[in-house]
Backbone and ligand atoms as CSV (ligand in chain L), in Angstrom:
chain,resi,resn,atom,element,x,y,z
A,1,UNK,N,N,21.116,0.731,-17.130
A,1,UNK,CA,C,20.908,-0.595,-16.548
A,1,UNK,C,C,22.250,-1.203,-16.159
A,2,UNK,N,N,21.918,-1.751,-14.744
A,2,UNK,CA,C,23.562,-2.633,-14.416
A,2,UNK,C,C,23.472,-3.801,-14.711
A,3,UNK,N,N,23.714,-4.195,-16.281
A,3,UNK,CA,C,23.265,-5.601,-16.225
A,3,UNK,C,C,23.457,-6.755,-15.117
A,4,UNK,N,N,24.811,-6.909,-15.050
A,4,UNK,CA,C,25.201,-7.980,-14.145
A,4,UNK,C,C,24.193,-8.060,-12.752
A,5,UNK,N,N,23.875,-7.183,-12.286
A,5,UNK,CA,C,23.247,-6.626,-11.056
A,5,UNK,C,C,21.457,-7.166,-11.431
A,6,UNK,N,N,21.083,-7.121,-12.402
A,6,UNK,CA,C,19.695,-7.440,-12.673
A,6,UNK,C,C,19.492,-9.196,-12.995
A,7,UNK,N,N,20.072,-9.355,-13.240
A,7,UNK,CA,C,20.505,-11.370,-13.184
A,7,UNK,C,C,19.814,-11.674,-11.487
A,8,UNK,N,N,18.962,-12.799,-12.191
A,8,UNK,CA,C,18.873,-13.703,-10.997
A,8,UNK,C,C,19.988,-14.354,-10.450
A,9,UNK,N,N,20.410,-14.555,-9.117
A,9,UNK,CA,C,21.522,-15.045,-8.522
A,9,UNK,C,C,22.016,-16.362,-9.175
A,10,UNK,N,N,21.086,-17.304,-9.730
A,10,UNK,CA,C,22.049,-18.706,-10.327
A,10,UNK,C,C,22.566,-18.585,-11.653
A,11,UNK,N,N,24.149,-19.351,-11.351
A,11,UNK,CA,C,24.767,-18.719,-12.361
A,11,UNK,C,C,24.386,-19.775,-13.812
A,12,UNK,N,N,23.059,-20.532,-13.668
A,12,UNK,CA,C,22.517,-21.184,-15.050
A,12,UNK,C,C,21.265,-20.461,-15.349
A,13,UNK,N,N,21.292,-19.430,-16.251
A,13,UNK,CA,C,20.156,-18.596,-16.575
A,13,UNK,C,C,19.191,-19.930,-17.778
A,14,UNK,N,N,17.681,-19.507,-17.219
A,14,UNK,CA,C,17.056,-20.836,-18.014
A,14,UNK,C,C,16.432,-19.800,-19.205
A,15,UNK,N,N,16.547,-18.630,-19.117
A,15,UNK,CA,C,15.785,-17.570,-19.939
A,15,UNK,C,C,16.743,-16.115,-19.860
A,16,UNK,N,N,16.595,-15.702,-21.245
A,16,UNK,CA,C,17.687,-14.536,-21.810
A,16,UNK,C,C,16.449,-13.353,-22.198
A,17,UNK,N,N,16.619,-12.532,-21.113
A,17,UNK,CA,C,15.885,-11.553,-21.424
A,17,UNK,C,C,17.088,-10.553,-21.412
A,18,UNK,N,N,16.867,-9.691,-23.486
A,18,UNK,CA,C,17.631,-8.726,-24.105
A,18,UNK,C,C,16.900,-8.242,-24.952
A,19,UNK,N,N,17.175,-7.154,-25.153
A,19,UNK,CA,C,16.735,-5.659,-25.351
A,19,UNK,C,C,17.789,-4.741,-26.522
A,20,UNK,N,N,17.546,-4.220,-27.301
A,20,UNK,CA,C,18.305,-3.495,-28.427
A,20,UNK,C,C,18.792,-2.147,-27.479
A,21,UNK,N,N,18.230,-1.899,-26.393
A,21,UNK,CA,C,19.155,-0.453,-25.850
A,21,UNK,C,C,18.880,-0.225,-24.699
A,22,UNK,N,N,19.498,-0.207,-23.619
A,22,UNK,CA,C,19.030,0.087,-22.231
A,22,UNK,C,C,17.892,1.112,-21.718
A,23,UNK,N,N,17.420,1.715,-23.177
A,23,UNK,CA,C,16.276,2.603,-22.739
A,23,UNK,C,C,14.764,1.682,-23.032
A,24,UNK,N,N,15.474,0.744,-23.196
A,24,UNK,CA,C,14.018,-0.621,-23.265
A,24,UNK,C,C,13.819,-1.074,-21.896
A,25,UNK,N,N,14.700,-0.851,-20.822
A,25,UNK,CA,C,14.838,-1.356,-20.029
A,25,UNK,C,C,13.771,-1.083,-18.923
A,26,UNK,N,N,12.793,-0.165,-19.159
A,26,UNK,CA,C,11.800,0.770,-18.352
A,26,UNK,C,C,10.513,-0.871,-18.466
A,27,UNK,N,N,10.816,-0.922,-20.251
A,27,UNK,CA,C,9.617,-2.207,-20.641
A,27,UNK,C,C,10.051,-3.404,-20.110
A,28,UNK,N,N,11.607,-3.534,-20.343
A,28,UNK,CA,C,11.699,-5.241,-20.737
A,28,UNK,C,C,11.740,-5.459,-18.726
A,29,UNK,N,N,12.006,-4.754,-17.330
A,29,UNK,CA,C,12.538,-4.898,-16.256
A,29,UNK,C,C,11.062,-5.510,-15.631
A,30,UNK,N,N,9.817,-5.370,-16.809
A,30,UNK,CA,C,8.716,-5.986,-15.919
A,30,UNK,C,C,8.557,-7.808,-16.214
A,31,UNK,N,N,9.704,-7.738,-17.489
A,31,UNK,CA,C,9.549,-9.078,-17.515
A,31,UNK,C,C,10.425,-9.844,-16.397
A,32,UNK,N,N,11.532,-9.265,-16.090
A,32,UNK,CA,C,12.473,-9.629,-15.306
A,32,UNK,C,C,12.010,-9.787,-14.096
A,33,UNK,N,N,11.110,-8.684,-13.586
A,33,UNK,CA,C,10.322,-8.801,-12.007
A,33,UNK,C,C,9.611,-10.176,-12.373
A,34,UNK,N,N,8.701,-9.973,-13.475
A,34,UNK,CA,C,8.282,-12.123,-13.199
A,34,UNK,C,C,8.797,-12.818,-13.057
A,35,UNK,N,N,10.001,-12.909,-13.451
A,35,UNK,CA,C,10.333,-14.321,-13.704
A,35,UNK,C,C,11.003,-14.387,-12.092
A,36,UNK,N,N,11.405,-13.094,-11.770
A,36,UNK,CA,C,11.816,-12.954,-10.557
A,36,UNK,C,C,11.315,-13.716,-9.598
A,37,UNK,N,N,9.699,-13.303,-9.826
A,37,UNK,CA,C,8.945,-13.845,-8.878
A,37,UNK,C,C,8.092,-15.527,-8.965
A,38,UNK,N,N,8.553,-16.018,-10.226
A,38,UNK,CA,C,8.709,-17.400,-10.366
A,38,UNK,C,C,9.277,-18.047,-10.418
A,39,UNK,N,N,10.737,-17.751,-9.787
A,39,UNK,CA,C,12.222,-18.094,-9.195
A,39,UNK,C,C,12.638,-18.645,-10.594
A,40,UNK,N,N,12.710,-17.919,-11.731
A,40,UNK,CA,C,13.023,-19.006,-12.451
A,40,UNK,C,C,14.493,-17.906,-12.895
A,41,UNK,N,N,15.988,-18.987,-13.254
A,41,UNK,CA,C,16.594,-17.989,-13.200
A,41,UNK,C,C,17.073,-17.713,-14.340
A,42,UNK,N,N,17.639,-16.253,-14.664
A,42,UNK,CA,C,17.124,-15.667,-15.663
A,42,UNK,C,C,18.644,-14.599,-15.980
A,43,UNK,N,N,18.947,-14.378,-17.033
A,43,UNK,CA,C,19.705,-13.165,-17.083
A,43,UNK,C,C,19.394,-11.960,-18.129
A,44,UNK,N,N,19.803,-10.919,-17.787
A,44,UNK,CA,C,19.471,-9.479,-18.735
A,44,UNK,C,C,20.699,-9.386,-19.496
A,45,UNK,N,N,20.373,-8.429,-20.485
A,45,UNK,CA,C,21.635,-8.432,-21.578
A,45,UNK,C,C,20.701,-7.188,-22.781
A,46,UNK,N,N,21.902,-5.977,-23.054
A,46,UNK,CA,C,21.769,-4.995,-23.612
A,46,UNK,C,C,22.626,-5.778,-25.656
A,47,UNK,N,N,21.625,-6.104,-26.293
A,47,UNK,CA,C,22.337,-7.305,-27.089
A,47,UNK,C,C,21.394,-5.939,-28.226
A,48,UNK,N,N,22.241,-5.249,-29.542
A,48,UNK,CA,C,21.648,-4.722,-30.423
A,48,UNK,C,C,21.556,-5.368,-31.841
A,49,UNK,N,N,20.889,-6.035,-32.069
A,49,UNK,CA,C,20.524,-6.055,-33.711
A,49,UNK,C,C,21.787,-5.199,-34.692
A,50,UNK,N,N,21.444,-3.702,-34.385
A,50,UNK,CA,C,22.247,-2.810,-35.528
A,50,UNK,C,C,23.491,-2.474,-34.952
A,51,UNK,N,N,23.762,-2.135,-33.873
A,51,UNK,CA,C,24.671,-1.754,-33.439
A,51,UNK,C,C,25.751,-2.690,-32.531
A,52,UNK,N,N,25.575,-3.984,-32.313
A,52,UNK,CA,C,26.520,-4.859,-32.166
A,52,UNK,C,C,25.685,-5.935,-33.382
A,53,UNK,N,N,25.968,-5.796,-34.366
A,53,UNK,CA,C,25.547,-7.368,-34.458
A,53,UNK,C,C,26.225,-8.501,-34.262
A,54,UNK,N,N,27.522,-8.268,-34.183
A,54,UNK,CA,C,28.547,-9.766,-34.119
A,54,UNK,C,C,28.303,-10.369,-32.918
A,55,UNK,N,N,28.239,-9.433,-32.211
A,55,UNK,CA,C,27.457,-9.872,-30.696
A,55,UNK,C,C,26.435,-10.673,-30.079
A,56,UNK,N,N,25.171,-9.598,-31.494
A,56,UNK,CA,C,23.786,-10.446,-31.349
A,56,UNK,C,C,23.759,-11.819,-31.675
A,57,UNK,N,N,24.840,-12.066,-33.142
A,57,UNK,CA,C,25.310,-13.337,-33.557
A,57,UNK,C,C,25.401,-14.130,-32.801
A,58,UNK,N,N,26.439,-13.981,-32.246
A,58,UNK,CA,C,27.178,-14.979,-31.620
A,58,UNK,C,C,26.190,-15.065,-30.144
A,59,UNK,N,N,25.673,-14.655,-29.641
A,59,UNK,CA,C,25.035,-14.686,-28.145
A,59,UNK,C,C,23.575,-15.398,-28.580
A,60,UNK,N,N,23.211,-15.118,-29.649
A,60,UNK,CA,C,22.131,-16.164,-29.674
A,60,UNK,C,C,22.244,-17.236,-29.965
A,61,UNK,N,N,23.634,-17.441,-31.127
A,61,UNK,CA,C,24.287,-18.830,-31.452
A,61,UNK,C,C,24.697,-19.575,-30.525
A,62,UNK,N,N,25.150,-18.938,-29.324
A,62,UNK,CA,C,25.651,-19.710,-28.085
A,62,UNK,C,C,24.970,-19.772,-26.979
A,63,UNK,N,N,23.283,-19.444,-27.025
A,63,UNK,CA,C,22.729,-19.199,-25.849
A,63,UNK,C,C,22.080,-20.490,-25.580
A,64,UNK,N,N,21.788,-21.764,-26.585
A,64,UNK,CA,C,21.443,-22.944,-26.322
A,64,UNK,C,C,22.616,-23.724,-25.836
A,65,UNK,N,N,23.363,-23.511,-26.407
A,65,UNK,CA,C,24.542,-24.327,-25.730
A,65,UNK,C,C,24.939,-23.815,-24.294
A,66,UNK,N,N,24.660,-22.898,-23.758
A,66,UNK,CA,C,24.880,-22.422,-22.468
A,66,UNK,C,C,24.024,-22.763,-21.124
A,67,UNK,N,N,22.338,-23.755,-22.443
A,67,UNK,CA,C,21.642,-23.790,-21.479
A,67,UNK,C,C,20.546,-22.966,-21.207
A,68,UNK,N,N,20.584,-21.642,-21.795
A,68,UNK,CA,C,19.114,-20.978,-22.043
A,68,UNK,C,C,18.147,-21.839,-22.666
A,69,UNK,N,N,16.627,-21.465,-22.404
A,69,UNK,CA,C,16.002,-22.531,-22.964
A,69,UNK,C,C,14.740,-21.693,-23.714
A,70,UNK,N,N,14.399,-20.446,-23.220
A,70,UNK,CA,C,13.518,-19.589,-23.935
A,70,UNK,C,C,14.351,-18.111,-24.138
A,71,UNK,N,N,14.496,-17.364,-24.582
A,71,UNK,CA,C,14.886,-16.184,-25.050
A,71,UNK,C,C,13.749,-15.110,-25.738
A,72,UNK,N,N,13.876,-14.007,-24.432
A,72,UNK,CA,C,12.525,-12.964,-24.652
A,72,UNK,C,C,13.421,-11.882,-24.968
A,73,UNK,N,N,13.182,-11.540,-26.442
A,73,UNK,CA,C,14.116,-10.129,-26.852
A,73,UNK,C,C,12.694,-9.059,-27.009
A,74,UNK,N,N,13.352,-7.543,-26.299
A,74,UNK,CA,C,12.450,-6.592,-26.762
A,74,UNK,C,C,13.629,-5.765,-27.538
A,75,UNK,N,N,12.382,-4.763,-28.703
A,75,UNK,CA,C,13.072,-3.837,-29.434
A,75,UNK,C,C,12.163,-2.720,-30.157
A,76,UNK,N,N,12.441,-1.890,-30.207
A,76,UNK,CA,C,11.353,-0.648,-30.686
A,76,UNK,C,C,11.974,-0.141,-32.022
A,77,UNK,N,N,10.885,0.615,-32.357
A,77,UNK,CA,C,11.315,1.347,-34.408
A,77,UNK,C,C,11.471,0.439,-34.894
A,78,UNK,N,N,12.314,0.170,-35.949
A,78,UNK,CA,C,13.391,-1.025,-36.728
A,78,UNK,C,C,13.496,-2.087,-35.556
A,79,UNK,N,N,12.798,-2.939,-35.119
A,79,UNK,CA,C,12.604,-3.564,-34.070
A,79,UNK,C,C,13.097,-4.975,-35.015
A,80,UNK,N,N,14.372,-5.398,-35.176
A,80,UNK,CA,C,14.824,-6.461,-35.765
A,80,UNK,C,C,15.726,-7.327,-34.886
A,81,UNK,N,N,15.732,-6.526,-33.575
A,81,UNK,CA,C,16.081,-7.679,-32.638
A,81,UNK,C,C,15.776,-9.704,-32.768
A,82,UNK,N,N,14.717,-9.371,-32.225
A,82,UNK,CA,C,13.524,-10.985,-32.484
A,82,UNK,C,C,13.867,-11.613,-33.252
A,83,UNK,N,N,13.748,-11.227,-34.500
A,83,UNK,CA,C,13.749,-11.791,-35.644
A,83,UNK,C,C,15.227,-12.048,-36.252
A,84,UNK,N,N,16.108,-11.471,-35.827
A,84,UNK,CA,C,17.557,-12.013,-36.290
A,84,UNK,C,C,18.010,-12.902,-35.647
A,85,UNK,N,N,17.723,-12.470,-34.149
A,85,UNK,CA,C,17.921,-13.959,-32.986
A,85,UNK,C,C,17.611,-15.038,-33.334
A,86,UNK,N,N,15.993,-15.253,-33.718
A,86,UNK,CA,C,15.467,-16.227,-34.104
A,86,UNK,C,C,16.039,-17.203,-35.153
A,87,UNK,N,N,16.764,-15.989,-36.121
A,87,UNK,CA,C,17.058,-16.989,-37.374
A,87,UNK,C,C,18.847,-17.171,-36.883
A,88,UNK,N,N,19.179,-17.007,-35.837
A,88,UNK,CA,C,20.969,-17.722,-35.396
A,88,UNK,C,C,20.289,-18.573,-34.356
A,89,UNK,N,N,18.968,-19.002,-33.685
A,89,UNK,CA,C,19.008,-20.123,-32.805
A,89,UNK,C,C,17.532,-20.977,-33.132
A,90,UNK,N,N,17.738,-21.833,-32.945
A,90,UNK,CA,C,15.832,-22.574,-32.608
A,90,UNK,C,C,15.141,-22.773,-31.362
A,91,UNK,N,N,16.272,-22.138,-30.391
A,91,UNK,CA,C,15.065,-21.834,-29.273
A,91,UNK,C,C,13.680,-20.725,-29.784
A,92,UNK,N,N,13.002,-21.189,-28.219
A,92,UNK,CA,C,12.036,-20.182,-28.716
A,92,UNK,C,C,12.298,-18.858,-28.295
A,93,UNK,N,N,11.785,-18.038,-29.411
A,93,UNK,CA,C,12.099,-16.531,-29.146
A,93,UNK,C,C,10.728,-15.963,-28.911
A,94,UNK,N,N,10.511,-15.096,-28.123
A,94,UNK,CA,C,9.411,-14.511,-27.737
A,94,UNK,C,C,9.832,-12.525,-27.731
A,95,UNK,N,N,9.181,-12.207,-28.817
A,95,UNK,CA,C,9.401,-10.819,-29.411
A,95,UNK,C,C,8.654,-9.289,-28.509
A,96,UNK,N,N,9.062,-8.609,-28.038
A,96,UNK,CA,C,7.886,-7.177,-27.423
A,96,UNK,C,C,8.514,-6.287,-28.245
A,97,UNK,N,N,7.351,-5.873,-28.566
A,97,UNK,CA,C,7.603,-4.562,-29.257
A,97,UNK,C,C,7.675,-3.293,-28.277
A,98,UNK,N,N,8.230,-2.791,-28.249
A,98,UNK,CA,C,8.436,-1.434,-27.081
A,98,UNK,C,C,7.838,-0.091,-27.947
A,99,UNK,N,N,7.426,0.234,-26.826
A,99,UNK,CA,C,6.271,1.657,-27.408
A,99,UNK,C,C,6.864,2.933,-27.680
A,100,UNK,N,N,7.512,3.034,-29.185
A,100,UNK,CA,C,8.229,3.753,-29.583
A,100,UNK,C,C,7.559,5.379,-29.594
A,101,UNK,N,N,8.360,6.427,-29.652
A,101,UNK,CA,C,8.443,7.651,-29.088
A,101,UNK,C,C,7.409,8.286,-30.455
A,102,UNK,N,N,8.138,7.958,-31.385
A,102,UNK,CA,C,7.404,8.088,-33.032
A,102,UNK,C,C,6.169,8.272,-33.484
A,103,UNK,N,N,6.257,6.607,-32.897
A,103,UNK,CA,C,4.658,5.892,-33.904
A,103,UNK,C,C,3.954,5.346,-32.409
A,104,UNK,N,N,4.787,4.821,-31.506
A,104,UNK,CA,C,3.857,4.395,-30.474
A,104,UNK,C,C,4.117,2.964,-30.326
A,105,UNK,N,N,4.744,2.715,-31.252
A,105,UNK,CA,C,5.289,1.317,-31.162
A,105,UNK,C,C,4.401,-0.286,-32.391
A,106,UNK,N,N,4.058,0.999,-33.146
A,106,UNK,CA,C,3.347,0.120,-34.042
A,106,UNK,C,C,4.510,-0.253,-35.549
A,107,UNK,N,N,6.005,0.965,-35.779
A,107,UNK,CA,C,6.498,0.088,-36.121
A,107,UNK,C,C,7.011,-1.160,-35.616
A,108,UNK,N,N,7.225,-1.314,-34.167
A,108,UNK,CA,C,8.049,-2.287,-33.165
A,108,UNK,C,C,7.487,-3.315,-33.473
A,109,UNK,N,N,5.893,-2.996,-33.795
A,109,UNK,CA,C,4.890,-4.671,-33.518
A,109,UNK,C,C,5.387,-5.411,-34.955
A,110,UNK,N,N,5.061,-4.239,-36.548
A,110,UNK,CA,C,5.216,-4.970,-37.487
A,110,UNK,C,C,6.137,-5.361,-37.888
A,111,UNK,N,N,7.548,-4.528,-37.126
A,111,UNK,CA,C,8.764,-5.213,-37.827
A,111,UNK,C,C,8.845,-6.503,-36.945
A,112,UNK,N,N,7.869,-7.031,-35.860
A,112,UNK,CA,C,8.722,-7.995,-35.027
A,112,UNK,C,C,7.701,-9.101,-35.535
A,113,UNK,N,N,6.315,-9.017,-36.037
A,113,UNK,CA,C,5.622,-9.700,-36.095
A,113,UNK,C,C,5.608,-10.888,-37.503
A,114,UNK,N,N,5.682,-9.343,-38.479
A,114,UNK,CA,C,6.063,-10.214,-39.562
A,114,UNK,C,C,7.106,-10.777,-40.174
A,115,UNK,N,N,7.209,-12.458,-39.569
A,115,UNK,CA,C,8.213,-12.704,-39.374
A,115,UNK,C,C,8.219,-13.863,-40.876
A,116,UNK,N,N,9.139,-14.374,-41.946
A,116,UNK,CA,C,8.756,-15.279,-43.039
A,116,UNK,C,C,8.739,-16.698,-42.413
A,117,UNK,N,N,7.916,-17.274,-42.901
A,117,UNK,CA,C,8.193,-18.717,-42.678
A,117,UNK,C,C,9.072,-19.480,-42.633
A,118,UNK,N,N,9.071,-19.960,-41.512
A,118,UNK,CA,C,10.729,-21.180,-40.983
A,118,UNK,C,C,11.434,-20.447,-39.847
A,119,UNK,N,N,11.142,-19.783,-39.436
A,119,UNK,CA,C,12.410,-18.723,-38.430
A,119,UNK,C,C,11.052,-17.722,-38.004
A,120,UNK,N,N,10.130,-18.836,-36.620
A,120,UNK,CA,C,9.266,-17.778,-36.588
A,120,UNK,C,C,9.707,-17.616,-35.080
A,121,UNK,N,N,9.170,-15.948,-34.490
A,121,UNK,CA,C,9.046,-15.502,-33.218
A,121,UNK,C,C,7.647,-15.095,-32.538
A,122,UNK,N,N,7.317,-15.424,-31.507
A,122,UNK,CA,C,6.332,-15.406,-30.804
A,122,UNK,C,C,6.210,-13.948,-30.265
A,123,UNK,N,N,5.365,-13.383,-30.816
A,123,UNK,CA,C,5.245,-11.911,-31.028
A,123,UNK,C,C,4.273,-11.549,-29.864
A,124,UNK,N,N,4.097,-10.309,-28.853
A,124,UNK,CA,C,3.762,-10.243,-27.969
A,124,UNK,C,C,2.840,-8.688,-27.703
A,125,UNK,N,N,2.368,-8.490,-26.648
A,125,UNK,CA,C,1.697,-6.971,-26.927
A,125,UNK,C,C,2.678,-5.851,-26.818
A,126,UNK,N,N,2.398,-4.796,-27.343
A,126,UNK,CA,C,3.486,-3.622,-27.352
A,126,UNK,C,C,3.392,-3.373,-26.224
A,127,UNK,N,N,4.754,-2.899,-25.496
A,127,UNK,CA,C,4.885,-2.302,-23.846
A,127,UNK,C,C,4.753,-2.987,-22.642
A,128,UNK,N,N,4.419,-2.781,-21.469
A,128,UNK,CA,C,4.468,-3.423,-20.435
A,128,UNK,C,C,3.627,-4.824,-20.169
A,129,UNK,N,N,2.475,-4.849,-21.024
A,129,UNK,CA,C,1.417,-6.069,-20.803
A,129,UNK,C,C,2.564,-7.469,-21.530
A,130,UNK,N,N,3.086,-6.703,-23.002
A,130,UNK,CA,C,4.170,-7.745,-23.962
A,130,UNK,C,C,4.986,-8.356,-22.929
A,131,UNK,N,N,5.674,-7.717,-22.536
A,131,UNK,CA,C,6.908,-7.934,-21.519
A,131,UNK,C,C,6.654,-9.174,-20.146
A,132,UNK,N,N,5.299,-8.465,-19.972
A,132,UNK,CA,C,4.917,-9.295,-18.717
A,132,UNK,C,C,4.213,-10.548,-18.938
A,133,UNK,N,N,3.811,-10.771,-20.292
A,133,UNK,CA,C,3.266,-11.487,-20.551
A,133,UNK,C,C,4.438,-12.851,-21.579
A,134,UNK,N,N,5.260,-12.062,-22.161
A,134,UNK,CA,C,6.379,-12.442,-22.434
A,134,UNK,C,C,7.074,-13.471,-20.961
A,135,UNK,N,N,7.089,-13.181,-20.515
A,135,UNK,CA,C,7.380,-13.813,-19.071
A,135,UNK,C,C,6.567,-15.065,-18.563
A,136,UNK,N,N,5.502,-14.555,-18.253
A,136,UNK,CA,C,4.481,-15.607,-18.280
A,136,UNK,C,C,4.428,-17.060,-19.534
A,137,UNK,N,N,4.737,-16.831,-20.224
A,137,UNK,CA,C,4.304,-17.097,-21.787
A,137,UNK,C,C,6.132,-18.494,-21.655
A,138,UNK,N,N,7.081,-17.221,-21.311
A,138,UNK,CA,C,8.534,-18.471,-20.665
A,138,UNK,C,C,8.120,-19.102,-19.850
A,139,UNK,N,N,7.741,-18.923,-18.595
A,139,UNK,CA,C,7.524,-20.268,-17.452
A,139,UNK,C,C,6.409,-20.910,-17.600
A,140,UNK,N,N,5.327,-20.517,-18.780
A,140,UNK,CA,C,4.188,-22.041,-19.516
A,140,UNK,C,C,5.519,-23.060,-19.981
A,141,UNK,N,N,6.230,-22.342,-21.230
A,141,UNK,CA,C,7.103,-23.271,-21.241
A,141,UNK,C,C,8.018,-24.079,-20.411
A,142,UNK,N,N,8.519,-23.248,-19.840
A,142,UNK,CA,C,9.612,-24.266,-19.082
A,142,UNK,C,C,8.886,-25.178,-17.972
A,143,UNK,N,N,7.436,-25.011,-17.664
A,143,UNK,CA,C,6.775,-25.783,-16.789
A,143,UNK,C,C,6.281,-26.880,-17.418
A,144,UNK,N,N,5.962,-26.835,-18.639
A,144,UNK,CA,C,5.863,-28.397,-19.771
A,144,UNK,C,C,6.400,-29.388,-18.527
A,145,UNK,N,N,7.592,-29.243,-18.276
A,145,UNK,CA,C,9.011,-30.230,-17.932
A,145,UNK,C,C,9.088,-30.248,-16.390
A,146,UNK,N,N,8.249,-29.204,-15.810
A,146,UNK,CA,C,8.953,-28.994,-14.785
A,146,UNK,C,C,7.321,-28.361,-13.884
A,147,UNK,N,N,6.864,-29.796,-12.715
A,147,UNK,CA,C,5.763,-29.136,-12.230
A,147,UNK,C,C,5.263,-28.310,-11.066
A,148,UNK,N,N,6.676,-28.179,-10.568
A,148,UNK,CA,C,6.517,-26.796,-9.564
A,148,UNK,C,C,6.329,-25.593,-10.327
A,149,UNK,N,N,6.617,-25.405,-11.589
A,149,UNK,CA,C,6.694,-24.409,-12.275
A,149,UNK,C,C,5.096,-23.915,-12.187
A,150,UNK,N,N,4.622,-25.607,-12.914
A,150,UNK,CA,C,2.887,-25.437,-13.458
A,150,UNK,C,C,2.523,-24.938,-12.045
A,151,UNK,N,N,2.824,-25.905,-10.913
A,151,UNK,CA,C,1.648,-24.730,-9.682
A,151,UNK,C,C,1.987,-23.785,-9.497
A,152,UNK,N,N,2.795,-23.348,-9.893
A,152,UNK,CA,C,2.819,-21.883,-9.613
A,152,UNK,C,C,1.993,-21.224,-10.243
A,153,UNK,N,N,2.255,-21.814,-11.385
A,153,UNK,CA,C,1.260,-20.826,-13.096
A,153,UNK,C,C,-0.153,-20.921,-12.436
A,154,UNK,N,N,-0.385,-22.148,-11.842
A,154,UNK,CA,C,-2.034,-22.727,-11.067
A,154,UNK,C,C,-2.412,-21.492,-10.001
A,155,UNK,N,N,-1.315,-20.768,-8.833
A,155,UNK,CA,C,-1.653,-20.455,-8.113
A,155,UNK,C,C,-1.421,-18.769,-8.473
A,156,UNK,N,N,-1.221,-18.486,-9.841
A,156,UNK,CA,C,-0.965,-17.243,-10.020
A,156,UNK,C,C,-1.968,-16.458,-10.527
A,157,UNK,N,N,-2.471,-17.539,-11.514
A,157,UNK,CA,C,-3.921,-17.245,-12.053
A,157,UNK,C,C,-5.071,-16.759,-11.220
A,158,UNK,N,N,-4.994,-18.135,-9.984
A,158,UNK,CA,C,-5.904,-18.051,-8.711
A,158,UNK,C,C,-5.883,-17.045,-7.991
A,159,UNK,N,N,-4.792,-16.171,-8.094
A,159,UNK,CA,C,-4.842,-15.111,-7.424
A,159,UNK,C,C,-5.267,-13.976,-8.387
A,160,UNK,N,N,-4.742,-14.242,-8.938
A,160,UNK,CA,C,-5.696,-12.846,-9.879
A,160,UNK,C,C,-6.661,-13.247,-10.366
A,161,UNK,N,N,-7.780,-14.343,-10.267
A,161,UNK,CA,C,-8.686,-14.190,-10.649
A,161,UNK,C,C,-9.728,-13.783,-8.983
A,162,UNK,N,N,-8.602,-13.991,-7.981
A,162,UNK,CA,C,-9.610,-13.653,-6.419
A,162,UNK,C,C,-9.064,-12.251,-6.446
A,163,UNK,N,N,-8.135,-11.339,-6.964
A,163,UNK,CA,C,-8.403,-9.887,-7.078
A,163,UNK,C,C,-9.717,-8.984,-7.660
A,164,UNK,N,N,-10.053,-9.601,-9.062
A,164,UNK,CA,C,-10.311,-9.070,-9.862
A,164,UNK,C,C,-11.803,-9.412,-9.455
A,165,UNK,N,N,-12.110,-10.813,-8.729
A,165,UNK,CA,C,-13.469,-11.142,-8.154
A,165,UNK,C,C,-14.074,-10.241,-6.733
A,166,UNK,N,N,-12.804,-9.543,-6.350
A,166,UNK,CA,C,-12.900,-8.862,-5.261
A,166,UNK,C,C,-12.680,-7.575,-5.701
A,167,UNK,N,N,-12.263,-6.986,-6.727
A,167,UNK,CA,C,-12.237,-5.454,-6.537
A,167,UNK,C,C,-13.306,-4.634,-6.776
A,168,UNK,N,N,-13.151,-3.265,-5.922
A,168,UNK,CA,C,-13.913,-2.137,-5.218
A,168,UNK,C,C,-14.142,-1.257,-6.093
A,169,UNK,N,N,-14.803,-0.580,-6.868
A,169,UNK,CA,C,-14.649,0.551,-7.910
A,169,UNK,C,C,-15.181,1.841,-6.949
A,170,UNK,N,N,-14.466,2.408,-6.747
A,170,UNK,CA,C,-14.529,3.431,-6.082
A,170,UNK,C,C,-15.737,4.709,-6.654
A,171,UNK,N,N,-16.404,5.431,-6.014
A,171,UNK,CA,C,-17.839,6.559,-6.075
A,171,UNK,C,C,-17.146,7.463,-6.844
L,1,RP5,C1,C,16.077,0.015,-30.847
L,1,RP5,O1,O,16.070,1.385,-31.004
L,1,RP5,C2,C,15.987,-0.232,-29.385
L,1,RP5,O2,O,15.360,-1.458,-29.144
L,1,RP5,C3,C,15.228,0.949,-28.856
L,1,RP5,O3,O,13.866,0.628,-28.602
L,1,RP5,C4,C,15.307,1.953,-29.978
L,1,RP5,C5,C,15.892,3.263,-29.548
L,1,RP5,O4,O,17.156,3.044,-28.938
L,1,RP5,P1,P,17.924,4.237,-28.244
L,1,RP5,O5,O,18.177,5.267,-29.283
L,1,RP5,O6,O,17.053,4.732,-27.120
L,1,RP5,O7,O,19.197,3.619,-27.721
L,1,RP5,O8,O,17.232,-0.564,-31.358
């Protein structure tokens, strides 16, 4: 992944979508196409739990002050991304479990899900639906505040509910 290159063009990202290893990047790039496509702007970031943590530290400690306002971490196996973020910021964190090679991604769900009380993360479906829905799930929020956001959310629905009222099942 080229991070810099996957960033929406404004340089005030309103949402931090990061990932424990660039091979998440197959899952977490469908969240990025949403938000893409709900102009909302956004940056990527290869941020590891185990293998940088001073990093993970400090980037979630400083991601409210920068102005992020939701933060969607994915992470697979030992999926402790989410949940460490969560407990260095009080934004909201929104967790995907990525569909590990192993188990399938059912450790990803429980290490991300069960999270203790006070330092919780908004836990999501394993794999591409998590991710995309993870996305969706940021611009409910940030549309609270902001109501070009909501019609959009209005006219996104509307369209997939005139797909799904219209599709063909083939003989
Ligand atoms: C986790 O370990 C990552 O989130 C990834 O899903 C998993 C495997 O990482 P790689 O070995 O592919 O870098 O930290």
């Amino acid at each position: 992944m080229e991070e810099q290159t996957k960033d929406s063009p404004s340089s005030s990202p309103l949402v931090a979508v990061i990932m424990g290893s660039a091979s998440d990047w197959e899952t977490m790039r469908h969240a990025a196409t949403l938000l893409e496509e709900f102009g909302v702007p956004h940056e990527c970031r290869v941020v590891s739990a185990h293998r940088t943590p001073r990093m993970m530290a400090e980037y979630a400690t400083e991601a409210e002050g920068r102005g992020i306002e939701v933060i969607i971490a994915g992470a697979g196996g030992a999926a402790h991304l989410p949940g460490m973020v969560a407990a260095h910021t009080v934004l909201p964190v929104l967790g995907v479990p990525i569909k590990s090679k192993a188990l399938k991604g059912m450790d990803s769900l429980l290490s991300i899900v069960q999270m203790p009380a006070g330092v919780p993360v908004g836990t999501l479906a394993i794999g591409e639906a998590g991710a995309k829905n993870a996305a969706l799930l940021a611009v409910a929020i940030l549309a609270n505040k902001r109501p070009e956001l909501r019609a959009k959310l209005h006219r996104f629905r509307e369209e997939q509910e005139r797909k799904v009222r219209e599709a063909q099942l083939a003989r």
